[in-house]
N, C-alpha and C positions, 0 to 999 in steps of 0.2 A: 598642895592638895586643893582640892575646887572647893568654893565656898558649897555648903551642901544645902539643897533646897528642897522643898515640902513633897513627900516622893507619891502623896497622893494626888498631888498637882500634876507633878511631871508622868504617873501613871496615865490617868485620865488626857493629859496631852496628848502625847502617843498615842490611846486608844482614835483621837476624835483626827489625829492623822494617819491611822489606817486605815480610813474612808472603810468602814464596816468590815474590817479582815481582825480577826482572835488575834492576841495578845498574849505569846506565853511567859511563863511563868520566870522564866532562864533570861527569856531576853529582856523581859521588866529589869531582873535582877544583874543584868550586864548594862544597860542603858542607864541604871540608875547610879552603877558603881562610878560611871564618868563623873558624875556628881556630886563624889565623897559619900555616898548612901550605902548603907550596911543592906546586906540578904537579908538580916532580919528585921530593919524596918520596912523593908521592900515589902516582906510575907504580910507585916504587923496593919501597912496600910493596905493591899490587898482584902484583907479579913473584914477593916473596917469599910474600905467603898464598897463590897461584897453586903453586908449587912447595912446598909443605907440604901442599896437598891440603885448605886451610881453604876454598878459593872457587875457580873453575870459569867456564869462558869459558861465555856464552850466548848466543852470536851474536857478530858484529862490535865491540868496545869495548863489550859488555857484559859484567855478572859474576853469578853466584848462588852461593849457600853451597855449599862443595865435601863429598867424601864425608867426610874429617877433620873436619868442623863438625857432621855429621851426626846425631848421638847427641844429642852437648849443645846444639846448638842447636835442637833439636824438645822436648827437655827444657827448656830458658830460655824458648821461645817459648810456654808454657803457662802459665807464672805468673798471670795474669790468672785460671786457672781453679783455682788454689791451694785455694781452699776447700771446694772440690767433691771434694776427694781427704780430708777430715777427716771424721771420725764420735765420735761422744761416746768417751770413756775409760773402763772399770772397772778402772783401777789397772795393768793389765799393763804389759808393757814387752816392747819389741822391741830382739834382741841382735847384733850382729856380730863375732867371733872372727878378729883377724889374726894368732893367733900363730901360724901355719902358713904365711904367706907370708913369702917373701925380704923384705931390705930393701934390697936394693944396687940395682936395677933402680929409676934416680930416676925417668924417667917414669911405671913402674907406680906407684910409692908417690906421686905428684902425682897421679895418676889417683885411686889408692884414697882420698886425702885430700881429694878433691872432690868427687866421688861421698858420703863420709859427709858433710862439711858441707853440701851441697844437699840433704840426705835427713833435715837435722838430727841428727846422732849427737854425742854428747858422748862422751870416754873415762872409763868409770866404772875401769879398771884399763887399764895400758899397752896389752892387746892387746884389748881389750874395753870394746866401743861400745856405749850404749844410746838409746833414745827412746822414748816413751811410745807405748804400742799404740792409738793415735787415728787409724791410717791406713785409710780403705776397702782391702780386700780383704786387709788385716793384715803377717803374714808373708811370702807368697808374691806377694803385691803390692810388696812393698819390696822384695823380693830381686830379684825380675824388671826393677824401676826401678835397682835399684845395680846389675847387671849391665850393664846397656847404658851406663850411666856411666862403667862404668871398673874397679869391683872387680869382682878374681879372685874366677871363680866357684867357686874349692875354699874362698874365707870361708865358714865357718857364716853363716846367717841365720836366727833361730829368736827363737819368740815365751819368755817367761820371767813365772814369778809366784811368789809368795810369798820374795821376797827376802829377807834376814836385816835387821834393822832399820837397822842402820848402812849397810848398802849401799843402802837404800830410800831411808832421807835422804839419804844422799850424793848417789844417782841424782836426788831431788826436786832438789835445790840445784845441780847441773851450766849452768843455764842462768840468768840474769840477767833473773827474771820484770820486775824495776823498770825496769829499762833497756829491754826490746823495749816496755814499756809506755809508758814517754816515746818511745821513737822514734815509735811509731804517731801520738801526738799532737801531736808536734814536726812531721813529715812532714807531716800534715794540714794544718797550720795553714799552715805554710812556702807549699805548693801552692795551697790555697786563695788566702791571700793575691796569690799570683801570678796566677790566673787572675783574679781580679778589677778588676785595673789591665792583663791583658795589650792590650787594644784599645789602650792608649796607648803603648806599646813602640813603635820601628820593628821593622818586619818583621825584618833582620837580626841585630837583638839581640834580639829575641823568640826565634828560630829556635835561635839560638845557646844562650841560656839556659832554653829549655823542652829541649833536647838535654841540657846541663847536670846539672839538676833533675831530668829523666826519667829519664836513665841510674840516677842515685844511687837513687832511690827506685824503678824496678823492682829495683834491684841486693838493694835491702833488702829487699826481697820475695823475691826467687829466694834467697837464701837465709835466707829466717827459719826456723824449725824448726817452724812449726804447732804449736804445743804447745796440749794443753788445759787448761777452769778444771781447778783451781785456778792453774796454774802460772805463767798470762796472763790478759789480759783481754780474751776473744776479741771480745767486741762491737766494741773500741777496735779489732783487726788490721783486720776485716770493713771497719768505716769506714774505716783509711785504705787499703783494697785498694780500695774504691769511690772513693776520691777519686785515686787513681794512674792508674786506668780510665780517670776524665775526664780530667785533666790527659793524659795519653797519647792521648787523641783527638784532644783541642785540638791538642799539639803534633805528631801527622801531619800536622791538617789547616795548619796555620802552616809547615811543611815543602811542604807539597804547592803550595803558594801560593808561597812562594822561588823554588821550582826553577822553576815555570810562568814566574817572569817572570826567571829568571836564562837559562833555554832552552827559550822560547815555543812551541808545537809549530803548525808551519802550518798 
């Protein structure tokens, strides 16, 4: 039996991989049984993202991503075009100043802490986030991305250069160039491997485990930090965001094949 996993998660996955196509009700409750999930937690978490405002009736027992999903889910649904948002570096750095907002307000401050981690920020001091100024349209481009995420727009967002030396390094050393560098190629290899043997899977455990494998490594995508050389080794990210792309085709198309013969259409 599959270990069974949170079928409001695995709901919402699915919806934000049918790139804006309804969700029904049947195929929720077939996609989730791969999972060891019961029809009635299927319905049970339905009702709940239904009343949260994460998903939205669209029709008869179908569903699409509600206005709460709204922001972040047009934000995670872009990953795939991650690199098209980087442009080379000359040393700057882009800054964001919390020390002006509350801290008691937890869903604000789970908002503002999402918002910087998908934006890539590290804290170079308690109230003060940095990331290297690599992003097309710089400043006013990031600020306008953390806004619809979730940070209060009274945060500063402002570009910064010539740091004092200890803070320069400090700021260099915030991210764990070795470790996003094995992942890239761990990931690669892992995928790779997979699609090469997938023809001999059954369908159901294919489906199941390109779901798996897909979630984690777009997950690792959506939020890496784009960083540039020196800090990474952009070629290694590039290759495994092109090997994430295929494996992500494959496993719609192995999705798209399940449901056809789990609810044949006449």
């Amino acid at each position: 039996m599959p270990t069974p996993l949170n079928p409001k998660r695995l709901i919402l996955n699915l919806l934000r991989a049918a790139d804006g196509a309804s969700l029904s009700t049947r195929d929720a409750t077939a996609a989730c049984a791969l999972f060891g999930i019961r029809e009635s937690n299927v319905r049970v978490a339905l009702v709940r993202l239904s009343t949260a405002g994460l998903i939205e009736a669209a029709g008869r027992g179908h569903y699409r991503l509600g206005p709460q999903a709204g922001p972040l889910a047009d934000d995670v649904s872009h990953w795939h075009e991650a690199e098209s948002r980087v442009c080379d570096w000359d040393g700057g750095w882009l800054m964001v100043s919390t020390g002006g907002l509350g801290r008691s307000d937890r869903p604000a401050l789970h908002a503002r802490d999402r918002a910087l981690a998908l934006a890539g920020f590290q804290a170079l001091e308690p109230t003060l986030y940095v990331r290297p100024d690599n992003m097309v349209g710089h400043a006013a481009a990031v600020r306008e991305r953390l806004h619809k995420l979730g940070l209060h727009e009274q945060a500063p967002v402002f570009a910064a250069r010539d740091l004092d030396p200890r803070r320069e390094q400090e700021a260099r050393t915030l991210w764990d160039g070795a470790a996003l560098n094995a992942s890239y190629r761990s990931t690669c290899q892992k995928l790779q491997q997979w699609m090469a043997r997938a023809d001999q899977i059954d369908l159901d455990v294919a489906a199941r485990e390109s779901f798996l494998l897909g979630n984690d490594a777009i997950r690792q995508l959506v939020f890496d930090p784009l960083l540039p050389e020196p800090l990474v080794d952009v070629s290694a990210r590039r290759a495994c965001t092109q090997v994430v792309q295929a494996f992500d085709q494959m496993g719609h198309a192995i999705w798209r094949r399940l449901l056809s013969q789990v609810h044949p259409h006449p």
